[in-house]
N, C-alpha and C positions, 0 to 999 in steps of 0.2 A: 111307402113301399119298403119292404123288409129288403135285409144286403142280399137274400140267396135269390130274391123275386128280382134285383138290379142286376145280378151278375148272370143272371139266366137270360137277359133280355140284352145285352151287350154285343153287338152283332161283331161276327169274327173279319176282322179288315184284313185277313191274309191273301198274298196274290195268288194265287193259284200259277205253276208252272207252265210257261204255254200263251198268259193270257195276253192280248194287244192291250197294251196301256196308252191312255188317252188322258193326261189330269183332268183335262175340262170335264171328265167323266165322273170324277171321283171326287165326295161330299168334303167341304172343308168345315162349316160350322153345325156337325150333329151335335146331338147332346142324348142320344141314345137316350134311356129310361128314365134319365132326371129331369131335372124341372129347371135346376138351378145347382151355383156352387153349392150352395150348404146342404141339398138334396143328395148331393157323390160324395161328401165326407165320409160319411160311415161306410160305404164303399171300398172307397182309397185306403182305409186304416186298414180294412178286413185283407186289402190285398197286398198292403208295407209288410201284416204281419205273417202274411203268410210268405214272401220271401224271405224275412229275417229267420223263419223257422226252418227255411228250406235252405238258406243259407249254411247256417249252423251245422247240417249234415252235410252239405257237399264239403264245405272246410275240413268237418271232420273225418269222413269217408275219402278223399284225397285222392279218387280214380278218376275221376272225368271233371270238366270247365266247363262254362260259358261267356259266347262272347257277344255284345250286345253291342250293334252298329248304331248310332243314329243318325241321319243326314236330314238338311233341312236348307231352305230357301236366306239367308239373311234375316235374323229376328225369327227364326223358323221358334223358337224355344227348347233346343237343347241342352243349354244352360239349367234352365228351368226343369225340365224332366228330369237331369240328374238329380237335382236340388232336391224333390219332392219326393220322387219314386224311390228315392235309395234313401231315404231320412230314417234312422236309425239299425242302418246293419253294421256289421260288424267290420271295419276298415281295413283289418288283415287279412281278407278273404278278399276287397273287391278295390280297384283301381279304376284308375280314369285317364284316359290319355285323348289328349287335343293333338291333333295333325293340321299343322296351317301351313304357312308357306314354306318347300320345302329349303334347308341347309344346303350351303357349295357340296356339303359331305355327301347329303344325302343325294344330291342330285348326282354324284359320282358311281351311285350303284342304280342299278333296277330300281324301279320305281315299285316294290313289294318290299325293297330291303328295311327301309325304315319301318314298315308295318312286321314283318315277322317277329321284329326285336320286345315287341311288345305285346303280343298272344296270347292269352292265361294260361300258366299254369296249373296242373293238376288241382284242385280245388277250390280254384279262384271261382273269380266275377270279372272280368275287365268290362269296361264301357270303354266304347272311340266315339269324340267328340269329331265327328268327320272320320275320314276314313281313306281305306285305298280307292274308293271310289272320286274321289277329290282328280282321280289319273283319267275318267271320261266325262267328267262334268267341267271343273274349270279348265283345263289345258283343249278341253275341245270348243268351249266358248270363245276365248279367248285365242284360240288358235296358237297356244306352247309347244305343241307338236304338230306333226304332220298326222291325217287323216288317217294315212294306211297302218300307222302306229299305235293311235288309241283306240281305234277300230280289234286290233288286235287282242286287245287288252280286258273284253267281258269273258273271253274264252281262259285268256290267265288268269283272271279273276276269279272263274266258276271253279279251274284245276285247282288253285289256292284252297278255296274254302274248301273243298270237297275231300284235300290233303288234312286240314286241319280238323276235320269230323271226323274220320279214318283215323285218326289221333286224338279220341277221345273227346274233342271241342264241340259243343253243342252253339251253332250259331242263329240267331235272332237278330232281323236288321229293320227298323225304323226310318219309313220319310214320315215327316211330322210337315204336314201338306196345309198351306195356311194360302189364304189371298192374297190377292194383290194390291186389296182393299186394306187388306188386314196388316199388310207390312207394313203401310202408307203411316198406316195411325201408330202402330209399334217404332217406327223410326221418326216419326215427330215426337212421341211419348218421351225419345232418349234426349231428344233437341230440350222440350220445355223441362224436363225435371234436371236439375243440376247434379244430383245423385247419380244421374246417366247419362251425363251428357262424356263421360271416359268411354263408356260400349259403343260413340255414337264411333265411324267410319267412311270419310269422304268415295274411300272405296266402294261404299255399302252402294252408293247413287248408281257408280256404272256398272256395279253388277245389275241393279233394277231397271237398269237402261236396257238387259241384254234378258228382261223377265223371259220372253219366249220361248228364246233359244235356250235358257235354266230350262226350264219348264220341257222344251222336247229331252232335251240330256238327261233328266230326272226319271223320264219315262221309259226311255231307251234305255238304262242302267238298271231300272227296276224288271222291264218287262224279259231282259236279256239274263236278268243274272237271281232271277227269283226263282231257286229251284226248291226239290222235295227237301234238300238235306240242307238247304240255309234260304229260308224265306226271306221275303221281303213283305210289311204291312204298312198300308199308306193310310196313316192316322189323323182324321180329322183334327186340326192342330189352331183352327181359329179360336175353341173356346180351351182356355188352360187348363182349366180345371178338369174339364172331359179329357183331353188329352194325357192326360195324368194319370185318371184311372184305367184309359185302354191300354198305356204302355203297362202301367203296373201289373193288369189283370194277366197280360200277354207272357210276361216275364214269370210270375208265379208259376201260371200253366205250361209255360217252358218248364222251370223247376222240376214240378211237382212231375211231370212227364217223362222225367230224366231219373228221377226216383232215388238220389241219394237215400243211402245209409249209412248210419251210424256203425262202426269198425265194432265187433264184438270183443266184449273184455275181456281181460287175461284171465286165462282157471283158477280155481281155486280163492276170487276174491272173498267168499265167506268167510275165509279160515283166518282172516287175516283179524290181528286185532293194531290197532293205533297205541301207540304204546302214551303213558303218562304224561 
């Protein structure tokens, strides 16, 4: 299958604003129009290069960002998305910020304060490895707050993003939706290989202790705050390699959608000679 016959047949995992989310609803091991990994290579490269091309103008055109959320389950592979999807753009245009558990600092301000400090920039890329959403998924698991407080908090969150589009930000946000099956093997993979056994997290157990409850907060976060002007897409995430190519493809056609250009040259460059 030719890349334009793959990329034609890549079905769009965006939420639609409005819709009841349900995970049990929604596929964790597609593999869309491939067969296999080495069937979405050529794929994945056609869609790296065409961020890195779309990259280059938004850098250089320097009027509008984007900002790329990902959230995931434990071993969701955020890590890994970053790794692959952004493998060779240009690192002065695109950033990466982890949000874990919050600073005494940070917990002295609102719980947006830490995320505003970090936003893209007029020609950026930024990626959150987690995110503000970290403020109704674990603090409502875990019970960090009171109910009527995070409860709150999809409605700040919608005002947030909606301020930061109004200001130029083009936002794109990622669950990377794996099983439960799927994490079992991912968190024994980190036990038996000794190369991974630093990722592994005695923590990682009780958050898998508390799968369901993730699981409705993921839903209610998505179904709540997936609007027109900053989606939410819930990406089949059990197989890597597919996973890789829908974030990638997703991201391009953000890009490409957003339509950077290139800043037009100064007058009179013909006339100009380079001297000796």
């Amino acid at each position: 299958m030719s890349t334009s016959e793959s990329v034609a047949k890549i079905p769009d995992y965006a939420v639609k604003p409005g819709t009841k989310v349900n995970l049990a609803d929604y596929p964790t091991s597609e593999k869309g129009p491939f067969t296999d990994k080495e069937d979405s290579f050529e794929a994945l490269q056609h869609h790296r290069h065409r961020i890195i091309k779309l990259q280059e103008r938004l850098w250089a055109e320097h009027r509008q960002s984007l900002l790329i959320v990902l959230q995931a389950t434990d071993t969701g592979g955020k890590d890994g998305t970053i790794r692959h999807v952004f493998k060779g753009i240009n690192p002065q245009g695109c950033q990466v910020w982890s949000f874990k558990q919050p600073s005494a600092e940070e917990l002295d301000h609102d719980f947006l304060w830490r995320i505003q400090q970090h936003t893209p920039g007029k020609g950026n890329i930024t990626v959150f490895n987690r995110s503000h959403y970290e403020d109704v998924l674990v603090v409502r698991v875990h019970d960090l707050v009171p109910e009527k407080i995070w409860k709150k908090r999809y409605d700040q969150i919608n005002a947030f993003e909606e301020l930061l589009v109004e200001s130029g930000t083009t936002i794109v946000k990622f669950f990377l939706h794996i099983s439960r099956e799927e994490q079992k093997e991912r968190l024994q993979a980190r036990l038996d290989d000794p190369d991974k056994r630093w990722k592994f997290a005695v923590g990682d157990l009780d958050d898998r202790a508390h799968w369901d409850a993730f699981q409705d907060a993921y839903a209610d976060a998505i179904e709540k705050c997936s609007t027109k002007y900053a989606p939410w897409y819930i990406v089949p995430a059990d197989r890597k390699w597919y996973r890789n190519v829908v974030v990638a493809k997703t991201i391009a056609d953000t890009l490409e959608a957003m339509d950077p250009q290139f800043p037009p040259p100064p007058p009179d460059l013909d006339e100009i000679v380079i001297p000796d």
